[in-house]
DRENFI-650107 format. One record per residue (C-alpha): x, y, z; residue in three letters. Coordinates in Angstrom, 3 decimals. Layout:
// residues N
[atom [X; Y; Z]; 'ALA']
...
This chain:
// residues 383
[atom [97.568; 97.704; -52.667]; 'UNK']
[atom [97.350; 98.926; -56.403]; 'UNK']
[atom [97.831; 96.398; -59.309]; 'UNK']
[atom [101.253; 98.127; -60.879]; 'UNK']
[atom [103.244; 97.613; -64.499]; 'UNK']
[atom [107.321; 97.932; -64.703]; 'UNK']
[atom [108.573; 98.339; -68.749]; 'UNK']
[atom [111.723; 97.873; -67.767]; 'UNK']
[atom [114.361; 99.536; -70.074]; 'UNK']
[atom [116.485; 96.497; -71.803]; 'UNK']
[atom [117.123; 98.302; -75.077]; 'UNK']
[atom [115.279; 97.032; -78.316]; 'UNK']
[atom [113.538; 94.236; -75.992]; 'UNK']
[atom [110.832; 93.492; -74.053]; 'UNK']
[atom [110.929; 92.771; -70.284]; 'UNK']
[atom [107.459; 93.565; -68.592]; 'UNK']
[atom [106.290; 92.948; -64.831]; 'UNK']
[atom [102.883; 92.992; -63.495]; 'UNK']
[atom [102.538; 93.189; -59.601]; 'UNK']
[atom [98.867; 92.412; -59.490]; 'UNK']
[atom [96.595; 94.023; -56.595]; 'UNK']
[atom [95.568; 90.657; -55.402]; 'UNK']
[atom [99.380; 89.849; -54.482]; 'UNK']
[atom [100.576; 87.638; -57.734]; 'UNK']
[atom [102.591; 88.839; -60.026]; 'UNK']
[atom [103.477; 87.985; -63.913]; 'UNK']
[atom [107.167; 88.858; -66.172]; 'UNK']
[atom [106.197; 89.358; -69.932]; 'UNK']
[atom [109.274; 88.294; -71.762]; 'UNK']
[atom [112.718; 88.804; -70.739]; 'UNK']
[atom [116.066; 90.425; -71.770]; 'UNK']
[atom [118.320; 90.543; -69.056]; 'UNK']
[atom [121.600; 91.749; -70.875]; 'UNK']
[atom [124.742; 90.392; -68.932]; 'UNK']
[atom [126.514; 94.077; -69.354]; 'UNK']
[atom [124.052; 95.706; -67.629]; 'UNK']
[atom [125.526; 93.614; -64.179]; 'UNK']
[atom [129.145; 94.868; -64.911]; 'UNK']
[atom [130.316; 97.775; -62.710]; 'UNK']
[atom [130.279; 101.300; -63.987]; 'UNK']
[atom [127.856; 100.330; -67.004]; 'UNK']
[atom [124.930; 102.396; -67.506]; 'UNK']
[atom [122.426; 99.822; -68.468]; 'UNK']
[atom [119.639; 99.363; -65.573]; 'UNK']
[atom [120.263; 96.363; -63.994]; 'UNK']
[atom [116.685; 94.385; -64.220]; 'UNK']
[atom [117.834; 91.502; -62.569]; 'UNK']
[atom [118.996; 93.230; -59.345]; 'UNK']
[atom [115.970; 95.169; -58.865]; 'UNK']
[atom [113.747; 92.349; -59.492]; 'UNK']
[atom [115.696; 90.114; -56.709]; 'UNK']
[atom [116.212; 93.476; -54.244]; 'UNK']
[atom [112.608; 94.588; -54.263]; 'UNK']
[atom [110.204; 92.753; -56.547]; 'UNK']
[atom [110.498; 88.928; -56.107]; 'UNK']
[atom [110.970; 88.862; -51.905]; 'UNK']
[atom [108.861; 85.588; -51.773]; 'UNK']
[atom [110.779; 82.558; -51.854]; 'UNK']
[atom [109.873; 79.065; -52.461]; 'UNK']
[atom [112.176; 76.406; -51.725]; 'UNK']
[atom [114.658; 78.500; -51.204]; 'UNK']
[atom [114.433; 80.821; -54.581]; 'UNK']
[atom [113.446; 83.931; -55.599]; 'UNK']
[atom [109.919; 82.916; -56.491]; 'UNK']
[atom [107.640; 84.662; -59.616]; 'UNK']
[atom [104.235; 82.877; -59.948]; 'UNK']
[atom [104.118; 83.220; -63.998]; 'UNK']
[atom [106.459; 84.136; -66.734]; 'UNK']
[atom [105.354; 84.452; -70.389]; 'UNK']
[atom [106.977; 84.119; -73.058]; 'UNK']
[atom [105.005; 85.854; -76.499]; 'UNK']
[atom [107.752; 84.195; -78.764]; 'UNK']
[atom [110.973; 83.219; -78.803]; 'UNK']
[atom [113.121; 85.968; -80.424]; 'UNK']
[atom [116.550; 86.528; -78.672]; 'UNK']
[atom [115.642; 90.184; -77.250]; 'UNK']
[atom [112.421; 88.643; -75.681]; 'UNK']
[atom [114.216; 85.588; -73.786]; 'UNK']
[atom [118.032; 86.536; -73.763]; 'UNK']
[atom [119.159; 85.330; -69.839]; 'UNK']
[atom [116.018; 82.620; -69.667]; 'UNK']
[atom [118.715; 79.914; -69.540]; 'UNK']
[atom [120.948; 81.677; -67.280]; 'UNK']
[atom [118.852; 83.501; -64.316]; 'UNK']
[atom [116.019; 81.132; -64.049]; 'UNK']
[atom [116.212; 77.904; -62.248]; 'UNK']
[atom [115.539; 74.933; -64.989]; 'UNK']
[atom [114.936; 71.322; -64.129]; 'UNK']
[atom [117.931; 69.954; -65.498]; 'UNK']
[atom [117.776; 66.861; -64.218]; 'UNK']
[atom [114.390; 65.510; -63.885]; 'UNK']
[atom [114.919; 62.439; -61.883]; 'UNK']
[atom [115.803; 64.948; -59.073]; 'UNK']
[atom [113.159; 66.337; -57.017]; 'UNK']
[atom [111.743; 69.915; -58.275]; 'UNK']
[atom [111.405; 70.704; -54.583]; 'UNK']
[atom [115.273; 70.597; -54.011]; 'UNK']
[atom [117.406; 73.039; -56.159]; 'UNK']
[atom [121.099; 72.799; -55.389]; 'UNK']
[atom [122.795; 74.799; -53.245]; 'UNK']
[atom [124.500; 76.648; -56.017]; 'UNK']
[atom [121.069; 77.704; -57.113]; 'UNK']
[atom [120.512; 78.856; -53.885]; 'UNK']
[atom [123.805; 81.041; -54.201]; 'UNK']
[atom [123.553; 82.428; -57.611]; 'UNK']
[atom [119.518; 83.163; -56.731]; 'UNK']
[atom [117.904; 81.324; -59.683]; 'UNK']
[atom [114.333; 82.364; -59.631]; 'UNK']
[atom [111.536; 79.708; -59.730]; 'UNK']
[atom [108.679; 80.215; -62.426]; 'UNK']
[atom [105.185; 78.833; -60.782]; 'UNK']
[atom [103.328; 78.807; -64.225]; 'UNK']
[atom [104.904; 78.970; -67.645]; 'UNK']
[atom [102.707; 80.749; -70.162]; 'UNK']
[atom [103.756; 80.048; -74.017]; 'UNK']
[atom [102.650; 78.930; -77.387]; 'UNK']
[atom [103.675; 75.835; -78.927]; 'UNK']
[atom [102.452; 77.446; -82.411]; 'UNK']
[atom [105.366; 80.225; -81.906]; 'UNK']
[atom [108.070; 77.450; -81.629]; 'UNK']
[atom [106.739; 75.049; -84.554]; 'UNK']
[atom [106.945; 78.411; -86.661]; 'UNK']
[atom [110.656; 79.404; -85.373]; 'UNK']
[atom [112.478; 76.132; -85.837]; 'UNK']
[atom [115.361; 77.547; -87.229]; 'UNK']
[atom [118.087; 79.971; -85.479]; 'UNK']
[atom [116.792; 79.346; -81.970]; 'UNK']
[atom [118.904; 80.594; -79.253]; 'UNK']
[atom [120.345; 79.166; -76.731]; 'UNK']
[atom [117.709; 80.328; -74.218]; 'UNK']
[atom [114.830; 79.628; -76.514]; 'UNK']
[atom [116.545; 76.220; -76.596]; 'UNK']
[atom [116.190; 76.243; -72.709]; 'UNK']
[atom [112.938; 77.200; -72.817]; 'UNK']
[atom [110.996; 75.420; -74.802]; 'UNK']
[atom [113.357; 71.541; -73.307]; 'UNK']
[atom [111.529; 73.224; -69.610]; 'UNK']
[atom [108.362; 73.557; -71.339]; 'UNK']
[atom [108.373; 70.373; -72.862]; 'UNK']
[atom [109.735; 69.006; -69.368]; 'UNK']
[atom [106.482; 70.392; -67.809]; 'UNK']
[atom [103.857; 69.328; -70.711]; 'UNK']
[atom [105.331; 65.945; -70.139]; 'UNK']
[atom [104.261; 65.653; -66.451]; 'UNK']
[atom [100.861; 66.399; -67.245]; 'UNK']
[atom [100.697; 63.780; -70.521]; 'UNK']
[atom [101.683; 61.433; -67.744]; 'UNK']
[atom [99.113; 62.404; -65.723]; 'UNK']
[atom [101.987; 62.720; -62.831]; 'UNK']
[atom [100.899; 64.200; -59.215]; 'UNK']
[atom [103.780; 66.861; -59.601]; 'UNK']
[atom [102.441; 68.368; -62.443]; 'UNK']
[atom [99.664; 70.896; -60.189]; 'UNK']
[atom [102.800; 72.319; -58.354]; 'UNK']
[atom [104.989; 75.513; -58.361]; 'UNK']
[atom [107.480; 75.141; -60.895]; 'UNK']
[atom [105.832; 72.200; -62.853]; 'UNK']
[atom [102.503; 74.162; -64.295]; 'UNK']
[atom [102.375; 75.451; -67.343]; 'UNK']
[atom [99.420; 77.155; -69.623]; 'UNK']
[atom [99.076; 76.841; -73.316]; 'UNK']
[atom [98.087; 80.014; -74.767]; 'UNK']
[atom [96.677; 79.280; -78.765]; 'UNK']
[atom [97.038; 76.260; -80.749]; 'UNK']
[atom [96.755; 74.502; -84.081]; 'UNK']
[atom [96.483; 71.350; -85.960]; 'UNK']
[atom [100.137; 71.176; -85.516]; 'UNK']
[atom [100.882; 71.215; -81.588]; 'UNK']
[atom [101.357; 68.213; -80.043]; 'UNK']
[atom [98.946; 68.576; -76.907]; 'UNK']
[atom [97.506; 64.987; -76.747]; 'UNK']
[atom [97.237; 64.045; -72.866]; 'UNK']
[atom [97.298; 67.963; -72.087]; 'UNK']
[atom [93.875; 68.319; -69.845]; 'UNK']
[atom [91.853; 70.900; -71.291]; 'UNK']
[atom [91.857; 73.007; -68.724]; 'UNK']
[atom [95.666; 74.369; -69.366]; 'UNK']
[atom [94.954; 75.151; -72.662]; 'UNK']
[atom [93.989; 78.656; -73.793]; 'UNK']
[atom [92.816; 79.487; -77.164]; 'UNK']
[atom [92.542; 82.530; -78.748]; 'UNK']
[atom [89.170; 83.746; -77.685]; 'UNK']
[atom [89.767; 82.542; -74.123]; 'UNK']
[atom [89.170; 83.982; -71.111]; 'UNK']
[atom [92.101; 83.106; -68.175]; 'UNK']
[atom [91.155; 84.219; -64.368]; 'UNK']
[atom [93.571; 81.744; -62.973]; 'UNK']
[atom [96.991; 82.672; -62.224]; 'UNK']
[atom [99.655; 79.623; -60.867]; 'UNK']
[atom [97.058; 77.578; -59.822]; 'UNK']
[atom [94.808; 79.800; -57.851]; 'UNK']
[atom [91.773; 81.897; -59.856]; 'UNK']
[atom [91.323; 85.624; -58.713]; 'UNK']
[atom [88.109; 87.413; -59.369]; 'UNK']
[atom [90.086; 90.820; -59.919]; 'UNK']
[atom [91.251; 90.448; -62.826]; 'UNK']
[atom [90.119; 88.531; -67.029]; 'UNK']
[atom [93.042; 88.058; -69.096]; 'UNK']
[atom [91.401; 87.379; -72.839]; 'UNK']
[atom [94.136; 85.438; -75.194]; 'UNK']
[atom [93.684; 87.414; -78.911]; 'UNK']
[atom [96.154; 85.461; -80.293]; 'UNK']
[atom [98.047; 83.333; -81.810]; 'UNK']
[atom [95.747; 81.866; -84.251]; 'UNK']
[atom [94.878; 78.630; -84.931]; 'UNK']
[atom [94.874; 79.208; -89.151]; 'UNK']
[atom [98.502; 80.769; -90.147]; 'UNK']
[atom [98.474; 84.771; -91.552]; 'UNK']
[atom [99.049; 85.054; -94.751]; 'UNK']
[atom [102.477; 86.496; -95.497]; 'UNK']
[atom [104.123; 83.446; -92.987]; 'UNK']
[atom [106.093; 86.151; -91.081]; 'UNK']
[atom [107.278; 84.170; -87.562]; 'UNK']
[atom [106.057; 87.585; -85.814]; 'UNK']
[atom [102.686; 86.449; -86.775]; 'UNK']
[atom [102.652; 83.881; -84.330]; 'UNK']
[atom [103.661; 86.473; -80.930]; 'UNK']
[atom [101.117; 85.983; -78.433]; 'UNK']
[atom [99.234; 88.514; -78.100]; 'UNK']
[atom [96.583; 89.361; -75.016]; 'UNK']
[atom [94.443; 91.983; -73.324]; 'UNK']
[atom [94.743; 91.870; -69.294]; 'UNK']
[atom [91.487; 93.943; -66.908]; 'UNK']
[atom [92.219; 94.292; -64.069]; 'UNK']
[atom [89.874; 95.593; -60.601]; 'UNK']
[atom [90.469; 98.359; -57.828]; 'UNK']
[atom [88.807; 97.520; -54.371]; 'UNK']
[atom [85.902; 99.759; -55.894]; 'UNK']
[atom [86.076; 99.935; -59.736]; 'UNK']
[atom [85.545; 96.828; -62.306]; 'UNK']
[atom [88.034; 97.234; -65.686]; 'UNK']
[atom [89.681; 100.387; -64.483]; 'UNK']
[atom [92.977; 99.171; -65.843]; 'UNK']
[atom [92.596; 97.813; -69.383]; 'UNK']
[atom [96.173; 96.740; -70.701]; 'UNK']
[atom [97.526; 95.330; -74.208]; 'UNK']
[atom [100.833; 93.116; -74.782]; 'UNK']
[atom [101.404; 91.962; -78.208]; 'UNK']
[atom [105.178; 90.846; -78.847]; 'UNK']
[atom [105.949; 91.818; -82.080]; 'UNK']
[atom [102.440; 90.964; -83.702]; 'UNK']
[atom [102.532; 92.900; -87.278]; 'UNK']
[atom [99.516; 94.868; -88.497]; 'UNK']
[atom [97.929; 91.989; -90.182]; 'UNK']
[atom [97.736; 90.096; -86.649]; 'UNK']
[atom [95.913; 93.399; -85.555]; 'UNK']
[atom [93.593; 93.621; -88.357]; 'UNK']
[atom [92.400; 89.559; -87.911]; 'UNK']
[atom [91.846; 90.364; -84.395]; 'UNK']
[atom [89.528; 93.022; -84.953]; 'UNK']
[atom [87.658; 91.012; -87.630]; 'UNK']
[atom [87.456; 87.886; -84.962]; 'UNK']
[atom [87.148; 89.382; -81.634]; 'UNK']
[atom [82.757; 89.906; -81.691]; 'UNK']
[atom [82.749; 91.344; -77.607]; 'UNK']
[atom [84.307; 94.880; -77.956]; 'UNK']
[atom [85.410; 95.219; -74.475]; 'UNK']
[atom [87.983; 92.414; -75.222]; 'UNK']
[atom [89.848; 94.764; -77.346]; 'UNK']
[atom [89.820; 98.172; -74.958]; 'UNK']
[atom [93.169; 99.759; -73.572]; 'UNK']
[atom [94.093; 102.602; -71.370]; 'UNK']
[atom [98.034; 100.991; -71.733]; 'UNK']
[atom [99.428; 99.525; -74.363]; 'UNK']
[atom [103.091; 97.945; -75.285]; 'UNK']
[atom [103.817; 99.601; -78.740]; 'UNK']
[atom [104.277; 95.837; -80.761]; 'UNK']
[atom [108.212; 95.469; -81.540]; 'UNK']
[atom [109.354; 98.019; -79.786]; 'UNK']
[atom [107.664; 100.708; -81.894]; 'UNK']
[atom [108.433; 99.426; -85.222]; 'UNK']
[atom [106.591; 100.640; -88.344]; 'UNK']
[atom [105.670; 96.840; -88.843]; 'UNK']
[atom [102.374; 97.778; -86.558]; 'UNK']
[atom [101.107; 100.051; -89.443]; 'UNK']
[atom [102.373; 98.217; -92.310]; 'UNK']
[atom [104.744; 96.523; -94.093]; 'UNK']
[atom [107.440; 99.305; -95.006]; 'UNK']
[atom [107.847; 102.518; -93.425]; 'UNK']
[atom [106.967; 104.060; -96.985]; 'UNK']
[atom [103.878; 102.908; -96.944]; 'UNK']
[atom [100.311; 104.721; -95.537]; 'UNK']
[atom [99.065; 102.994; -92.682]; 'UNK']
[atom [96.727; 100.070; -92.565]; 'UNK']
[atom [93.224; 101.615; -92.003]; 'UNK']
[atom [93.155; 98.545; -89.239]; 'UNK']
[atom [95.713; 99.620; -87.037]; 'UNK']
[atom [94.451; 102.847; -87.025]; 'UNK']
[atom [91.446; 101.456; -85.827]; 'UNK']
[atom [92.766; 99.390; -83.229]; 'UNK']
[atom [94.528; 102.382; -81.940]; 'UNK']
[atom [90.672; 103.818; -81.851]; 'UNK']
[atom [89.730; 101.367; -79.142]; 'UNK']
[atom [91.473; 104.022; -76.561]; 'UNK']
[atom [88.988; 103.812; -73.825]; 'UNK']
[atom [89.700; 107.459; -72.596]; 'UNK']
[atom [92.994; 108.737; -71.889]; 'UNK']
[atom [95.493; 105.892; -72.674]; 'UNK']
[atom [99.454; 105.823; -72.545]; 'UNK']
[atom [101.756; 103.597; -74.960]; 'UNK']
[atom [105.058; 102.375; -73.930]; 'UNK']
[atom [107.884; 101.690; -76.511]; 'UNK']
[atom [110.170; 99.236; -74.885]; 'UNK']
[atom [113.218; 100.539; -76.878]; 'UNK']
[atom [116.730; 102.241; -77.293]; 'UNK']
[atom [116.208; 106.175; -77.921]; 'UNK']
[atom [113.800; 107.262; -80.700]; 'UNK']
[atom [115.516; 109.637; -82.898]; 'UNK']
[atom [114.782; 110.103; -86.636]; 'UNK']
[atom [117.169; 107.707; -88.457]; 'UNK']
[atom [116.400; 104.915; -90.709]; 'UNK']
[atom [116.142; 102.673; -87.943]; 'UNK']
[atom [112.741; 100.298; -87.385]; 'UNK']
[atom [112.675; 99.631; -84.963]; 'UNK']
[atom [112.226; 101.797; -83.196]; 'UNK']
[atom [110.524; 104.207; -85.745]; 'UNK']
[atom [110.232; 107.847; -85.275]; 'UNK']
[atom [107.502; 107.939; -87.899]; 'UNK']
[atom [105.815; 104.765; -85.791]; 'UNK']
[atom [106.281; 106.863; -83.129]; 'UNK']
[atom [104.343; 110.219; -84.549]; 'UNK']
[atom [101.142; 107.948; -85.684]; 'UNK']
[atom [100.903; 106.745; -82.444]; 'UNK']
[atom [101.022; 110.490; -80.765]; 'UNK']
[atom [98.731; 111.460; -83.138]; 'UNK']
[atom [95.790; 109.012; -81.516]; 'UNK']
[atom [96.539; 109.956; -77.964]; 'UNK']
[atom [95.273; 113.287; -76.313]; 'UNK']
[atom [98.915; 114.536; -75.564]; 'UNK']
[atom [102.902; 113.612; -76.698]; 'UNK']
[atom [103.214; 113.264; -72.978]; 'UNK']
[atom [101.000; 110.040; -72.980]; 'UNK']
[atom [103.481; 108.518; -75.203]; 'UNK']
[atom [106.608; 107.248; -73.041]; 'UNK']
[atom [109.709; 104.945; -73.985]; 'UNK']
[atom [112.218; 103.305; -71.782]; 'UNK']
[atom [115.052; 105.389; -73.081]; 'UNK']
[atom [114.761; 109.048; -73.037]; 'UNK']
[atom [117.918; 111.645; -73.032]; 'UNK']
[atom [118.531; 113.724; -70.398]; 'UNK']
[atom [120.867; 116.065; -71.297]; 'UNK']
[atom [121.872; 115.048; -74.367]; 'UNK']
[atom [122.637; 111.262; -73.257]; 'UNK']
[atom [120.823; 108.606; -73.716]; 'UNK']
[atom [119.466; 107.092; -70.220]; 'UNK']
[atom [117.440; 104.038; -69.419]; 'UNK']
[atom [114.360; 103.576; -66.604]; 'UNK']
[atom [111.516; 101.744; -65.881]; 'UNK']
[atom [108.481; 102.878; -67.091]; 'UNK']
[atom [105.658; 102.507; -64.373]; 'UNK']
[atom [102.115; 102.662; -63.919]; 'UNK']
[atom [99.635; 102.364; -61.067]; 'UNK']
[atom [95.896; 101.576; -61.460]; 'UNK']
[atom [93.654; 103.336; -58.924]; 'UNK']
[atom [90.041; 103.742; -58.710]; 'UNK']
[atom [90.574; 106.678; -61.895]; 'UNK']
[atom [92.366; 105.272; -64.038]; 'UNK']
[atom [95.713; 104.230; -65.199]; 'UNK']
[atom [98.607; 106.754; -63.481]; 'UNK']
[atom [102.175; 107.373; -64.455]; 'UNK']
[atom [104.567; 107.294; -61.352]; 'UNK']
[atom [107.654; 109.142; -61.068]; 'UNK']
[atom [110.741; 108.328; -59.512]; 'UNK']
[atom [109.868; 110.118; -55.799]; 'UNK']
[atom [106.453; 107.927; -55.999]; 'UNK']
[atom [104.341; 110.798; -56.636]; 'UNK']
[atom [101.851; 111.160; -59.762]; 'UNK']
[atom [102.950; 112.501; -62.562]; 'UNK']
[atom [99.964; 115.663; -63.267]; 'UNK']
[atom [98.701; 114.058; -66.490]; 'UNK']
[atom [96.891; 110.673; -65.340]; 'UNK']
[atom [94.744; 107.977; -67.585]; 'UNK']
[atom [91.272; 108.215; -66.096]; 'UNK']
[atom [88.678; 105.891; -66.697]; 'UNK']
[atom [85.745; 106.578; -69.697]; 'UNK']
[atom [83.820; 109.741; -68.621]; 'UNK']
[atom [85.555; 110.684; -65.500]; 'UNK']
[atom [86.736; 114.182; -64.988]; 'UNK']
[atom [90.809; 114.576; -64.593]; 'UNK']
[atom [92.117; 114.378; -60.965]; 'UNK']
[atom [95.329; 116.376; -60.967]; 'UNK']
[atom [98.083; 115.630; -58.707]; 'UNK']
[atom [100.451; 117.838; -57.418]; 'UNK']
């Protein structure tokens, strides 16, 4: 089995899987828009193919996904949280026992939450109501460990801090759930893998300058192993982190291999914001050097509506062009809404690490010809 990565098409949104080699698997973010259920509506459906083919394990009778993270708590990053996953309502009843209506409606269990308590102490205003459902769960599960209870070390009680500051209020959090920028995470819901590092860039424990709530996305760089290869697949997720996150990364981050990529998430959904502040504006020398730590061949994914040249940002058609211009071919650039004869049609983006590199698949499971292949390996074409 290959580690693969699902963008899954949910407009101007993020929604990201990762079915890890080693059998676990991790959701970046969510946006499961309720239209996209309806009959005869084009939207892809995330929901259904994540309960018809991704998330078969069950635990306690749910749909079961070892670790969701949440990079911040914008709408179009956790729209459906409240709705689709199964939340502890009541706490004085036993995790282990959902209802039977969860049962029926297929709530899925998170294992391990990932967040930031930086991202909500930044966002306290206009919170939905799933970042409102979110952050009581997350609270719920910090609790259990300030309490030192016995639950806390279970599947749907664990949760991992990713950053922090003077701010968060993690007294009685043990240590070893907390993540820092500058952290290194091989443990996944409880169990540690040797396959894979997952090194937290940000947030930040001092605030960026300009106080944008963006600042504060999570941002993180996951390697990942083939049976033969160390680091083949070297992959970036940054929320909507603005160039000036980008630029204090580089100026913090001393190893260099912490800050590789052969596949990266364009940062909100291929908005100008990555290169600077306004679309007028030349980009930061920074993000073009961020862009720079390509190790090879390397695609980028804009998790977005259809990229057309309009005003719009995002997405940004003139995002779009810089970020061509660093990679070897147009091809290598890929969004979750292309058109297909003149209308506009949403699918999963997906990629398979193998022993050369990063590979787009198609939709018949074969290789696309064009595949990422590790620094200083010669292309392997596939037919």
């Amino acid at each position: 089995m290959n580690t693969k990565i699902t963008f899954y098409p949910v407009g101007n949104g993020d929604c990201d899987l990762i079915e890890f080699a080693n059998g676990t698997k991790m959701m970046i973010d969510c946006n499961f828009r309720s239209a996209s259920e309806e009959e005869d509506n084009d939207q892809y459906d995330v929901v259904s193919d994540l309960l018809d083919n991704k998330l078969t394990t069950k635990k306690h009778g749910l749909p079961f996904l070892p670790t969701f993270v949440l990079t911040h708590p914008d709408e179009d990053h956790c729209r459906g949280f409240e709705d689709k996953f199964f939340i502890d309502k009541n706490p004085e009843v036993e995790k282990d026992k959902p209802s039977q209506e969860d049962k029926d409606t297929k709530k899925i269990l998170i294992g391990e939450l990932w967040y930031s308590p930086r991202v909500f102490t930044e966002h306290q205003k206009d919170l939905s109501s799933d970042a409102k459902a979110f952050k009581k769960e997350a609270d719920r599960r910090m609790e259990l460990y300030k309490k030192n209870s016995p639950d806390a070390n279970k599947d749907g009680n664990r949760i991992r801090i990713l950053g922090y500051s003077d701010t968060d209020k993690l007294d009685g959090i043990p240590n070893e759930r907390i993540s820092a920028a500058g952290s290194t995470i091989t443990e996944i819901n409880g169990k540690t893998y040797s396959d894979l590092r997952i090194f937290v860039h940000a947030p930040f424990k001092d605030s960026i300058e300009n106080d944008d709530r963006n600042e504060t996305s999570i941002v993180f760089q996951i390697r990942v192993d083939t049976s033969n290869k160390k680091d083949i697949g070297k992959l970036i997720f940054g929320g909507d982190a603005a160039w000036r996150v980008w630029q204090k990364i580089q100026k913090k981050t001393k190893n260099e291999e912490n800050m590789k990529w052969n596949l990266m998430e364009a940062p909100h959904h291929c908005s100008y914001h990555f290169f600077a502040d306004d679309r007028k504006n030349e980009p930061e020398q920074s993000s073009l050097d961020f862009l720079d730590k390509k190790d090879g061949k390397g695609y980028i994914v804009s998790s977005s509506k259809f990229i057309a040249p309009s005003d719009d940002n995002p997405p940004c058609q003139k995002a779009k062009n810089r970020y061509i211009e660093k990679l070897d071919s147009e091809d290598y650039f890929r969004c979750t809404t292309e058109k297909i004869d003149g209308e506009a049609s949403e699918k999963p983006v997906v990629f398979e690490v193998k022993d050369d590199g990063i590979h787009l698949v198609t939709d018949n499971g074969s290789k696309e010809r064009q595949s990422v292949e590790s620094k200083n390996a010669r292309p392997h074409l596939y037919g």
